[in-house]
C-alpha positions as MATLAB code, in Angstrom:
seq = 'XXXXXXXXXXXXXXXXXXXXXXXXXXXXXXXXXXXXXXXXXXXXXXXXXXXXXXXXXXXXXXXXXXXXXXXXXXXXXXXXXXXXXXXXXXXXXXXXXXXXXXXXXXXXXXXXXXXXXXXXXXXXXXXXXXXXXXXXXXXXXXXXXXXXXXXXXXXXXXXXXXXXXXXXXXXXXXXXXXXXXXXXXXXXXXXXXXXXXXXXXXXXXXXXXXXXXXXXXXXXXXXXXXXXXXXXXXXXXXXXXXXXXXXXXXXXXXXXXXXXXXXXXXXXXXXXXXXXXXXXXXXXXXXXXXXXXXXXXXXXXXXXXXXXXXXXXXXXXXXXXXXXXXXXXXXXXXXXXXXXXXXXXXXXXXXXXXXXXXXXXXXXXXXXXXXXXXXXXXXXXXXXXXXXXXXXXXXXXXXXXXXXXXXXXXXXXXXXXXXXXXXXXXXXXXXXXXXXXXXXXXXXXXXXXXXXXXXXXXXXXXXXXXXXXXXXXXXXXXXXXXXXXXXXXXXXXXXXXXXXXXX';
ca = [
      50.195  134.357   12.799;
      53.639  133.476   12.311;
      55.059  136.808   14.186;
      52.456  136.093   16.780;
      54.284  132.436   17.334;
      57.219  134.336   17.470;
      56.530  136.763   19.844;
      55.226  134.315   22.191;
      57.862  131.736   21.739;
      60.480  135.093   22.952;
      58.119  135.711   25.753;
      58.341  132.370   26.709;
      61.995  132.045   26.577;
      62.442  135.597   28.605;
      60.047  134.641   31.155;
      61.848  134.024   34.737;
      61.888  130.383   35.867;
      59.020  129.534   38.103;
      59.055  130.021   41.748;
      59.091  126.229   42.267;
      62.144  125.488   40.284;
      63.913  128.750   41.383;
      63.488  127.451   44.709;
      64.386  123.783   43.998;
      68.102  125.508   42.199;
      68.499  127.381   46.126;
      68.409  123.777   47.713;
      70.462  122.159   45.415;
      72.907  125.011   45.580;
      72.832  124.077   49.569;
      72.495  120.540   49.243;
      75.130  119.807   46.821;
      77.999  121.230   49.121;
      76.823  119.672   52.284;
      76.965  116.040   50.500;
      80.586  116.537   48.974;
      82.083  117.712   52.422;
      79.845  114.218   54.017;
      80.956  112.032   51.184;
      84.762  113.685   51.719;
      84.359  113.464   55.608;
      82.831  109.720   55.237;
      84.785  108.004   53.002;
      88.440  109.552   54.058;
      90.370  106.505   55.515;
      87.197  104.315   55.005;
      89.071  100.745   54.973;
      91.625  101.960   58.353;
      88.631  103.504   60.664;
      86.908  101.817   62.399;
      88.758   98.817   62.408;
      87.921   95.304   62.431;
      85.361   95.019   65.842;
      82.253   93.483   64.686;
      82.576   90.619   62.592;
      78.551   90.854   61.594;
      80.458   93.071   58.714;
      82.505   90.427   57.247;
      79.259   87.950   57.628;
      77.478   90.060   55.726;
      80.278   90.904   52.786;
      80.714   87.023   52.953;
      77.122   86.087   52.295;
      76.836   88.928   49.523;
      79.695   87.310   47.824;
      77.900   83.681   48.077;
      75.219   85.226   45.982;
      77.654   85.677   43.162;
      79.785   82.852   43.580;
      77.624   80.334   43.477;
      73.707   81.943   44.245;
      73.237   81.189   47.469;
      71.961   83.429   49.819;
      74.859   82.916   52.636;
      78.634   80.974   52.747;
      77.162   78.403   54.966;
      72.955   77.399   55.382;
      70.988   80.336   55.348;
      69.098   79.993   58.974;
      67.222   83.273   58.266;
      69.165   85.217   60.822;
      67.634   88.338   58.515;
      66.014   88.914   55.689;
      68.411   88.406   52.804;
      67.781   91.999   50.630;
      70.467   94.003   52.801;
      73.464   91.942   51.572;
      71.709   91.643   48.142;
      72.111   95.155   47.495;
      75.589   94.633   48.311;
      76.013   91.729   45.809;
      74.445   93.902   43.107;
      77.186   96.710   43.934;
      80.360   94.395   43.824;
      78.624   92.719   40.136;
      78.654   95.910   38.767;
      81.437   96.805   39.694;
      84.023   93.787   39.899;
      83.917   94.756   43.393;
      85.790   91.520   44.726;
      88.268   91.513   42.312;
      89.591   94.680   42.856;
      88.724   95.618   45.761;
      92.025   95.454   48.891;
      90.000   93.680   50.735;
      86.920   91.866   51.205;
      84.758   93.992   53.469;
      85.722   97.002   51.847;
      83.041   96.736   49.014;
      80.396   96.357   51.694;
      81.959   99.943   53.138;
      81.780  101.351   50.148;
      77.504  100.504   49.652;
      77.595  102.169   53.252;
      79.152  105.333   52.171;
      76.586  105.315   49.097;
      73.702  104.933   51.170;
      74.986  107.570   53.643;
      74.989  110.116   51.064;
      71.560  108.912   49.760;
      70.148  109.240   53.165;
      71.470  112.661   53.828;
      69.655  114.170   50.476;
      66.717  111.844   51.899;
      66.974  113.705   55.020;
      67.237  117.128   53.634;
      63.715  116.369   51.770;
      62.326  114.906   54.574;
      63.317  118.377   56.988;
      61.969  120.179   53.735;
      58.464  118.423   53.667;
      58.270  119.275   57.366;
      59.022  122.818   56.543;
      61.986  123.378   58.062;
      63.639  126.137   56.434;
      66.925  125.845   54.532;
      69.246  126.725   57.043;
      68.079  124.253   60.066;
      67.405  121.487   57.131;
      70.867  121.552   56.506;
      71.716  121.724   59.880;
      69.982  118.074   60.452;
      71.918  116.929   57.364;
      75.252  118.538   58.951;
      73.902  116.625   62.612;
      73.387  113.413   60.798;
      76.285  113.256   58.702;
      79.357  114.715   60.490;
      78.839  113.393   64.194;
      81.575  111.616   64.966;
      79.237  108.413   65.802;
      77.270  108.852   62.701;
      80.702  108.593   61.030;
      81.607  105.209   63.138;
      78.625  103.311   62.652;
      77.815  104.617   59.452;
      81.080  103.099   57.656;
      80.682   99.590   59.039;
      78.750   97.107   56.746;
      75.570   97.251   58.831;
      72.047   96.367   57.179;
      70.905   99.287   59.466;
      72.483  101.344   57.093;
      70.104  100.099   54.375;
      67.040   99.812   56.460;
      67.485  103.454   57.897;
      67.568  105.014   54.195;
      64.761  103.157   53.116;
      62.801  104.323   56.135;
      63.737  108.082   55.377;
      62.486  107.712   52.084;
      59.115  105.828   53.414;
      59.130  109.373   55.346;
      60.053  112.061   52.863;
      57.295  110.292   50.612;
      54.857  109.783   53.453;
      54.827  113.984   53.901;
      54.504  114.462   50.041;
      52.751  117.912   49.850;
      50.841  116.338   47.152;
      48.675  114.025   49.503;
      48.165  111.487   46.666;
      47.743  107.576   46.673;
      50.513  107.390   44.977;
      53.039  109.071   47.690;
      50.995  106.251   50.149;
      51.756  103.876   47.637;
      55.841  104.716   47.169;
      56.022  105.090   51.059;
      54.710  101.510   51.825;
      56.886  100.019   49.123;
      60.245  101.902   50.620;
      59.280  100.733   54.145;
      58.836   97.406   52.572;
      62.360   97.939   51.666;
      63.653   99.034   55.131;
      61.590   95.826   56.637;
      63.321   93.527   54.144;
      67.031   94.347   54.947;
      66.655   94.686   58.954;
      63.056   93.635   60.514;
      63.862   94.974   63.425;
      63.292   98.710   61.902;
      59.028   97.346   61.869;
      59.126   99.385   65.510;
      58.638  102.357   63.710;
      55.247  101.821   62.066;
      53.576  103.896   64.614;
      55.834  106.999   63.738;
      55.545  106.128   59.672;
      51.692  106.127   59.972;
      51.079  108.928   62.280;
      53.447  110.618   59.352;
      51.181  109.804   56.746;
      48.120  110.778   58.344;
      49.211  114.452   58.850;
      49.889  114.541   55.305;
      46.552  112.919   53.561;
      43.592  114.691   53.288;
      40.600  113.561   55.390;
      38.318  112.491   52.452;
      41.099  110.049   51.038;
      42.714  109.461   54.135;
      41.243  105.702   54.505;
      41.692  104.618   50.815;
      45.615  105.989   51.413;
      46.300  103.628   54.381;
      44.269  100.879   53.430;
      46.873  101.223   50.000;
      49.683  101.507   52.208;
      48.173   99.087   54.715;
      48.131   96.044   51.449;
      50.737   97.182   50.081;
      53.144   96.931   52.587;
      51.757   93.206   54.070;
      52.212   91.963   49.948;
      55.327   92.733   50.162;
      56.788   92.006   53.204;
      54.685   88.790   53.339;
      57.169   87.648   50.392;
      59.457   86.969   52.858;
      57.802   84.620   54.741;
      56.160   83.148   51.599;
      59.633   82.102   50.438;
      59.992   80.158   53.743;
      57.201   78.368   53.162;
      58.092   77.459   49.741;
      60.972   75.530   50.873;
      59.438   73.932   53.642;
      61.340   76.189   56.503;
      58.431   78.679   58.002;
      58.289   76.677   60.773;
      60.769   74.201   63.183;
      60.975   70.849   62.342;
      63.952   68.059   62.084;
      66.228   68.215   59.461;
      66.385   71.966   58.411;
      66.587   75.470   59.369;
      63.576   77.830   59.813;
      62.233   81.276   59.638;
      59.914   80.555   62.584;
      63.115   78.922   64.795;
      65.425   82.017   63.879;
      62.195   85.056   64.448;
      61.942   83.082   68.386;
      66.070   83.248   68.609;
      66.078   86.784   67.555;
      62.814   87.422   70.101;
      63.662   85.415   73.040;
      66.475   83.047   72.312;
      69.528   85.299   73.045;
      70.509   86.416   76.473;
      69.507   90.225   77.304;
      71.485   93.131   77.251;
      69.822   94.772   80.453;
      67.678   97.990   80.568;
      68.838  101.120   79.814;
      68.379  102.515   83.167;
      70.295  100.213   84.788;
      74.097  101.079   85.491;
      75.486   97.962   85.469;
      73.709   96.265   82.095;
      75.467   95.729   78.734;
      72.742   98.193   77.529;
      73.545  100.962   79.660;
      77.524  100.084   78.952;
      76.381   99.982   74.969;
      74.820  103.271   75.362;
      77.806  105.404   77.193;
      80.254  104.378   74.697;
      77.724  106.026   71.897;
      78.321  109.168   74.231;
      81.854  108.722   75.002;
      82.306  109.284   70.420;
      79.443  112.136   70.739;
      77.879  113.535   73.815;
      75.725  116.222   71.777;
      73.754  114.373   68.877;
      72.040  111.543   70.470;
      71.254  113.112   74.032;
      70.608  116.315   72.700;
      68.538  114.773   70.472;
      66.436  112.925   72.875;
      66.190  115.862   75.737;
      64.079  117.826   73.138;
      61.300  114.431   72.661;
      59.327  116.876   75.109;
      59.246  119.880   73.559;
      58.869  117.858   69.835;
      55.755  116.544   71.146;
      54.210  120.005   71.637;
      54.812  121.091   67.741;
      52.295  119.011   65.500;
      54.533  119.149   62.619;
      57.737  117.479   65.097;
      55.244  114.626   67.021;
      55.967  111.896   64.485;
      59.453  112.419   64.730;
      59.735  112.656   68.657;
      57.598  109.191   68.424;
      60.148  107.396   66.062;
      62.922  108.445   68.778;
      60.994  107.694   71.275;
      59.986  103.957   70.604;
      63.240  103.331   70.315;
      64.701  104.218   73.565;
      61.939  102.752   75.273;
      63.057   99.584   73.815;
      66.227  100.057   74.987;
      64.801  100.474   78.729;
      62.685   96.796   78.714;
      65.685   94.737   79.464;
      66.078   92.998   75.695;
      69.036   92.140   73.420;
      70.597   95.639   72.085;
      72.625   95.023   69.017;
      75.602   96.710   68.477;
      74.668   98.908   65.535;
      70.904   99.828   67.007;
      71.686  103.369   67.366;
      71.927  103.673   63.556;
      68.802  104.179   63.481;
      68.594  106.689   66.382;
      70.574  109.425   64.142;
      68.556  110.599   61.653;
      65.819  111.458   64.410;
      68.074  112.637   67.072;
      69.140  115.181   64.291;
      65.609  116.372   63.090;
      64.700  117.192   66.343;
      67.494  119.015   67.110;
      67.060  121.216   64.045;
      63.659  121.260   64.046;
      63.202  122.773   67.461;
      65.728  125.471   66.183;
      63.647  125.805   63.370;
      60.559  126.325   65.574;
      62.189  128.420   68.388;
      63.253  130.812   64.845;
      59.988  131.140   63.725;
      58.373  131.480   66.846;
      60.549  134.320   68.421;
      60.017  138.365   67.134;
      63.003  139.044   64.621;
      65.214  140.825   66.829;
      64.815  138.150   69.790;
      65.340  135.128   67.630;
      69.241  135.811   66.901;
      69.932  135.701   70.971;
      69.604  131.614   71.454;
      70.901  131.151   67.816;
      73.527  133.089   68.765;
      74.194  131.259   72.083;
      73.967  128.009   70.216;
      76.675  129.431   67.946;
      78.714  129.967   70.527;
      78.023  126.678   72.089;
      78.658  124.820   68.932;
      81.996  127.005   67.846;
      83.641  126.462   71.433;
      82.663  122.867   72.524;
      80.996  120.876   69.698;
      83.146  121.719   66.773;
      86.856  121.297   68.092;
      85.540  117.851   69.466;
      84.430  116.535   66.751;
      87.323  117.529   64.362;
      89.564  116.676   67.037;
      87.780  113.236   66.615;
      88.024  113.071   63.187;
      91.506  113.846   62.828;
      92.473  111.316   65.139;
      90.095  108.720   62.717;
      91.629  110.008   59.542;
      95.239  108.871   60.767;
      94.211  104.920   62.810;
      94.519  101.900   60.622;
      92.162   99.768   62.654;
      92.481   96.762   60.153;
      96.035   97.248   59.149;
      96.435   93.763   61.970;
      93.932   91.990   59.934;
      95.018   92.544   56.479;
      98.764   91.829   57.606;
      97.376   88.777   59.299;
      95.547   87.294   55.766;
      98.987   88.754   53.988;
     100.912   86.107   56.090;
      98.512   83.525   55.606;
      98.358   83.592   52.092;
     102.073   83.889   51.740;
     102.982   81.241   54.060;
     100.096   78.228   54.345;
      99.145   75.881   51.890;
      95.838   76.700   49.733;
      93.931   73.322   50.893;
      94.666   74.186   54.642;
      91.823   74.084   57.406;
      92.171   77.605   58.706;
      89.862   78.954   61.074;
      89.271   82.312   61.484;
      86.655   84.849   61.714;
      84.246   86.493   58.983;
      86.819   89.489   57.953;
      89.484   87.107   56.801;
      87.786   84.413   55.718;
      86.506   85.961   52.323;
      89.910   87.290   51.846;
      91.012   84.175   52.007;
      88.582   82.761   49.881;
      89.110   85.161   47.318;
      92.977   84.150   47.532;
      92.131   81.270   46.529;
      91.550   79.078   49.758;
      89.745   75.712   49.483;
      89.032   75.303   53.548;
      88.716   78.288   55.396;
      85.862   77.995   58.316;
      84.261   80.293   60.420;
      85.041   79.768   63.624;
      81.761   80.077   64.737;
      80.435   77.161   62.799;
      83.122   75.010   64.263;
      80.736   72.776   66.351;
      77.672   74.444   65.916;
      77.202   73.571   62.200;
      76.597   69.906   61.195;
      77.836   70.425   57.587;
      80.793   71.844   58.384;
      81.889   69.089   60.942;
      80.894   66.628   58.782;
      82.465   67.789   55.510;
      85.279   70.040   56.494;
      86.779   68.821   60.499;
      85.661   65.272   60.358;
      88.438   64.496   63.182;
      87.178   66.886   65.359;
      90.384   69.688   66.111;
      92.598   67.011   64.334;
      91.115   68.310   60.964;
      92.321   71.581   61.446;
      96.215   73.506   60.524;
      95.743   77.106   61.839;
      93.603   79.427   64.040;
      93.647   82.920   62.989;
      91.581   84.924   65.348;
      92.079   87.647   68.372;
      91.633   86.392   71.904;
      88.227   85.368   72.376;
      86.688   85.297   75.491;
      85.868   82.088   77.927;
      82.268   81.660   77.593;
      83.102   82.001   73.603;
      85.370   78.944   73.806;
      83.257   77.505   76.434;
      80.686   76.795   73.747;
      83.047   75.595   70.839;
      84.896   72.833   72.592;
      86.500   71.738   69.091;
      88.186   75.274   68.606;
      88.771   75.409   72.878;
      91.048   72.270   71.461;
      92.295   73.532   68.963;
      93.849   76.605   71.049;
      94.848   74.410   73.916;
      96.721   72.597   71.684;
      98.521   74.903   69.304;
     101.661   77.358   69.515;
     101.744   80.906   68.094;
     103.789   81.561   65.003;
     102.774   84.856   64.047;
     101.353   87.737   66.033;
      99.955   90.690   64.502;
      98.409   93.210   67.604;
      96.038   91.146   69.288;
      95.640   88.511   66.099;
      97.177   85.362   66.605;
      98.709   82.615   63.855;
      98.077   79.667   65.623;
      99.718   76.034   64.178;
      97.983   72.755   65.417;
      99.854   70.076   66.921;
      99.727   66.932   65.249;
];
């Protein structure tokens, strides 16, 4: 008996790995690779490029450092702009790792969470392309798309919650087209779309593409008992949200306090429009060209191929999720800054995916004609312009003005100054030890802050540090239109301004 044990036990350890984990070795041997040349490509220069042009980053940075500090959920009242998980992931990252103590500057622990969820959403991706049986080469092709576009690169650096909501929603997706059909991949996908939900709402648009996903992938017996799991699972949670509203007393308006119902109508209606897409002269259409101007080839390649996606079953969910979202951008709503985020990782599976379809569809000896062309295309157009791109990115300091701005500030003006400035420098300043910095856009529009901090109005207040902002802006804070009118410039740094008030 015992040399039988034996001979099995050397069987067992000269037997060839399975085909499954063989298989799994080949993608990680691919996989691996393509996420150290995206984390190098990513995270080179990450605090210079971009620079400083949407202050939402610092806001968000700020209000993930409030959650330390003292455990509230934002530097100033919470008026549930957004739900509040986005910036606690953020808060969790700098605890762990002393990210505002060591850290050069404020925002740059919320870029760092951005270039770890960029990596986690291209291995996402890569499963995601696998479960829809893309083969290795065009899976890593949608990875390559997604991670090395020159405006994937942009707008994936900057603290965005899109970030976070878009690599929840490819894992809602890679576990929606689990091979193994179970309640439990129903289960895990409604909990990570839960996720995506809770740190940007706005990504809720894509239900349609999410479900149609998970029906492909459930068998027809279980198929009902797999939504209706998904279907409660993903109302429980999300509904926690609105729960927590109510437990304070701020689901809906009312005098005295803030409120999730006040803030969903702002976000809804409240806000002026951004135009339609197909109209020249709107913000959107504006919005849109200067995605193209940083790449021409990943988002409008991406969405001339919604067509032929919705004639392969396997690409229709995809095509959907791409297409809901640019028909929002045609009805003449508010388009934030940062909504094409979630455009890239769709744009990119199409793109491979219909190579991936045109290779398996063509005889052998045809099929290497339009990969070839593509080749070609990619070698002589798409290639040089991006790394021309990214070499240019790899040597601009876009925030060197702001940090030399704070520098000056904290070398020159008294700790229990009022300084008002925007959202970048005002947790630098903070963190420097600042009593009374205010955002300037809660001069005037805050009660608290008027109250406690500028209860003279613009004769509260010792410096302005901001760029130029435009009329309308002003128009709308009177107190800081004062406070400009009547100060003088003692510092400049690019288009920053140190402004002193006149006493």
């Amino acid at each position: 008996m015992t040399a039988v044990l034996e001979i099995e036990r050397s069987a067992a350890v000269a037997a060839p790995a399975p085909p499954a984990r063989r298989r799994s070795y080949r993608s990680a041997w691919i996989l691996a690779p393509l996420l150290v040349v995206a984390g190098l490509v990513n995270g080179w220069n990450l605090h210079g490029w971009p620079g400083r042009v949407n202050d939402d980053e610092g806001t968000y940075v700020d209000q993930a450092w409030a959650m330390l500090d003292h455990g509230a959920l934002a530097h100033y009242t919470y008026w549930y702009d957004h739900p509040f998980l986005g910036w606690a992931i953020i808060a969790g990252y700098a605890g762990l790792t002393d990210g505002f103590d060591r850290a050069p500057s404020g925002v740059m622990v919320g870029r760092e969470v951005m270039l770890i969820a960029t990596l986690v959403s291209c291995a996402l991706l890569w499963l995601l392309a696998r479960r829809l049986r893309f083969n290795r080469a065009w899976s890593a092709l949608a990875v390559a798309l997604f991670a090395l576009s020159p405006l994937a690169v942009y707008f994936h650096r900057m603290v965005f919650l899109d970030n976070l909501a878009t690599m929840f929603m490819l894992a809602a997706l890679a576990a929606a087209a689990s091979p193994r059909r179970s309640v439990g991949a129903a289960l895990s996908s409604a909990v990570w779309f839960a996720g995506a939900a809770l740190c940007k709402e706005t990504i809720v648009i894509l239900l349609p593409a999410l479900v149609w996903l998970l029906v492909r992938h459930t068998d027809r017996r279980t198929r009902p008992w797999n939504l209706g799991v998904f279907g409660v699972t993903f109302v429980v949670l999300v509904s926690a949200y609105p729960v927590f509203a109510l437990l304070k007393n701020e689901l809906v308006p009312g005098d005295g306090h803030v409120s999730l119902g006040w803030a969903l109508w702002w976000q809804l209606f409240g806000r002026s429009g951004s135009g339609s897409l197909l109209d020249p002269s709107s913000g959107a259409y504006a919005l849109a060209h200067s995605w193209v101007d940083l790449d021409p080839w990943l988002i409008v390649g991406g969405v001339l191929l919604v067509p032929v996606a919705l004639l392969v079953p396997r690409l229709r969910p995809i095509a959907l999720a791409l297409l809901i979202q640019v028909a929002m951008m045609c009805r003449g709503g508010y388009l934030p800054f940062a909504y094409v985020i979630a455009l890239l990782p769709f744009a990119a599976l199409l793109i491979a995916g219909a190579g991936d379809e045109l290779w398996a569809w063509l005889p052998s000896w045809r099929r290497y004609l339009p990969a070839g062309a593509a080749a070609l295309v990619a070698v002589t157009l798409v290639l040089p312009a991006w790394a021309s791109t990214m070499i240019a990115q790899s040597r601009t300091d876009g925030s060197a003005d702001s940090r030399a701005a704070t520098r000056w500030v904290v070398d020159h003006v008294p700790r229990d100054s009022v300084v008002v400035t925007d959202d970048y420098i005002w947790l630098d300043l903070k963190l420097a030890g600042f009593t009374k910095p205010v955002w300037l856009w809660k001069v005037d529009t805050d009660p608290e802050v008027m109250e406690e901090v500028l209860p003279a109005g613009v004769s509260s207040i010792d410096y302005i540090v901001m760029a130029g902002q435009a009329d309308s802006t002003l128009a709308s804070l009177p107190t800081l239109r004062a406070g400009v009118a009547g100060s003088d410039v003692v510092e400049r740094f690019g288009e920053i301004e140190v402004r002193k008030v006149r006493r």
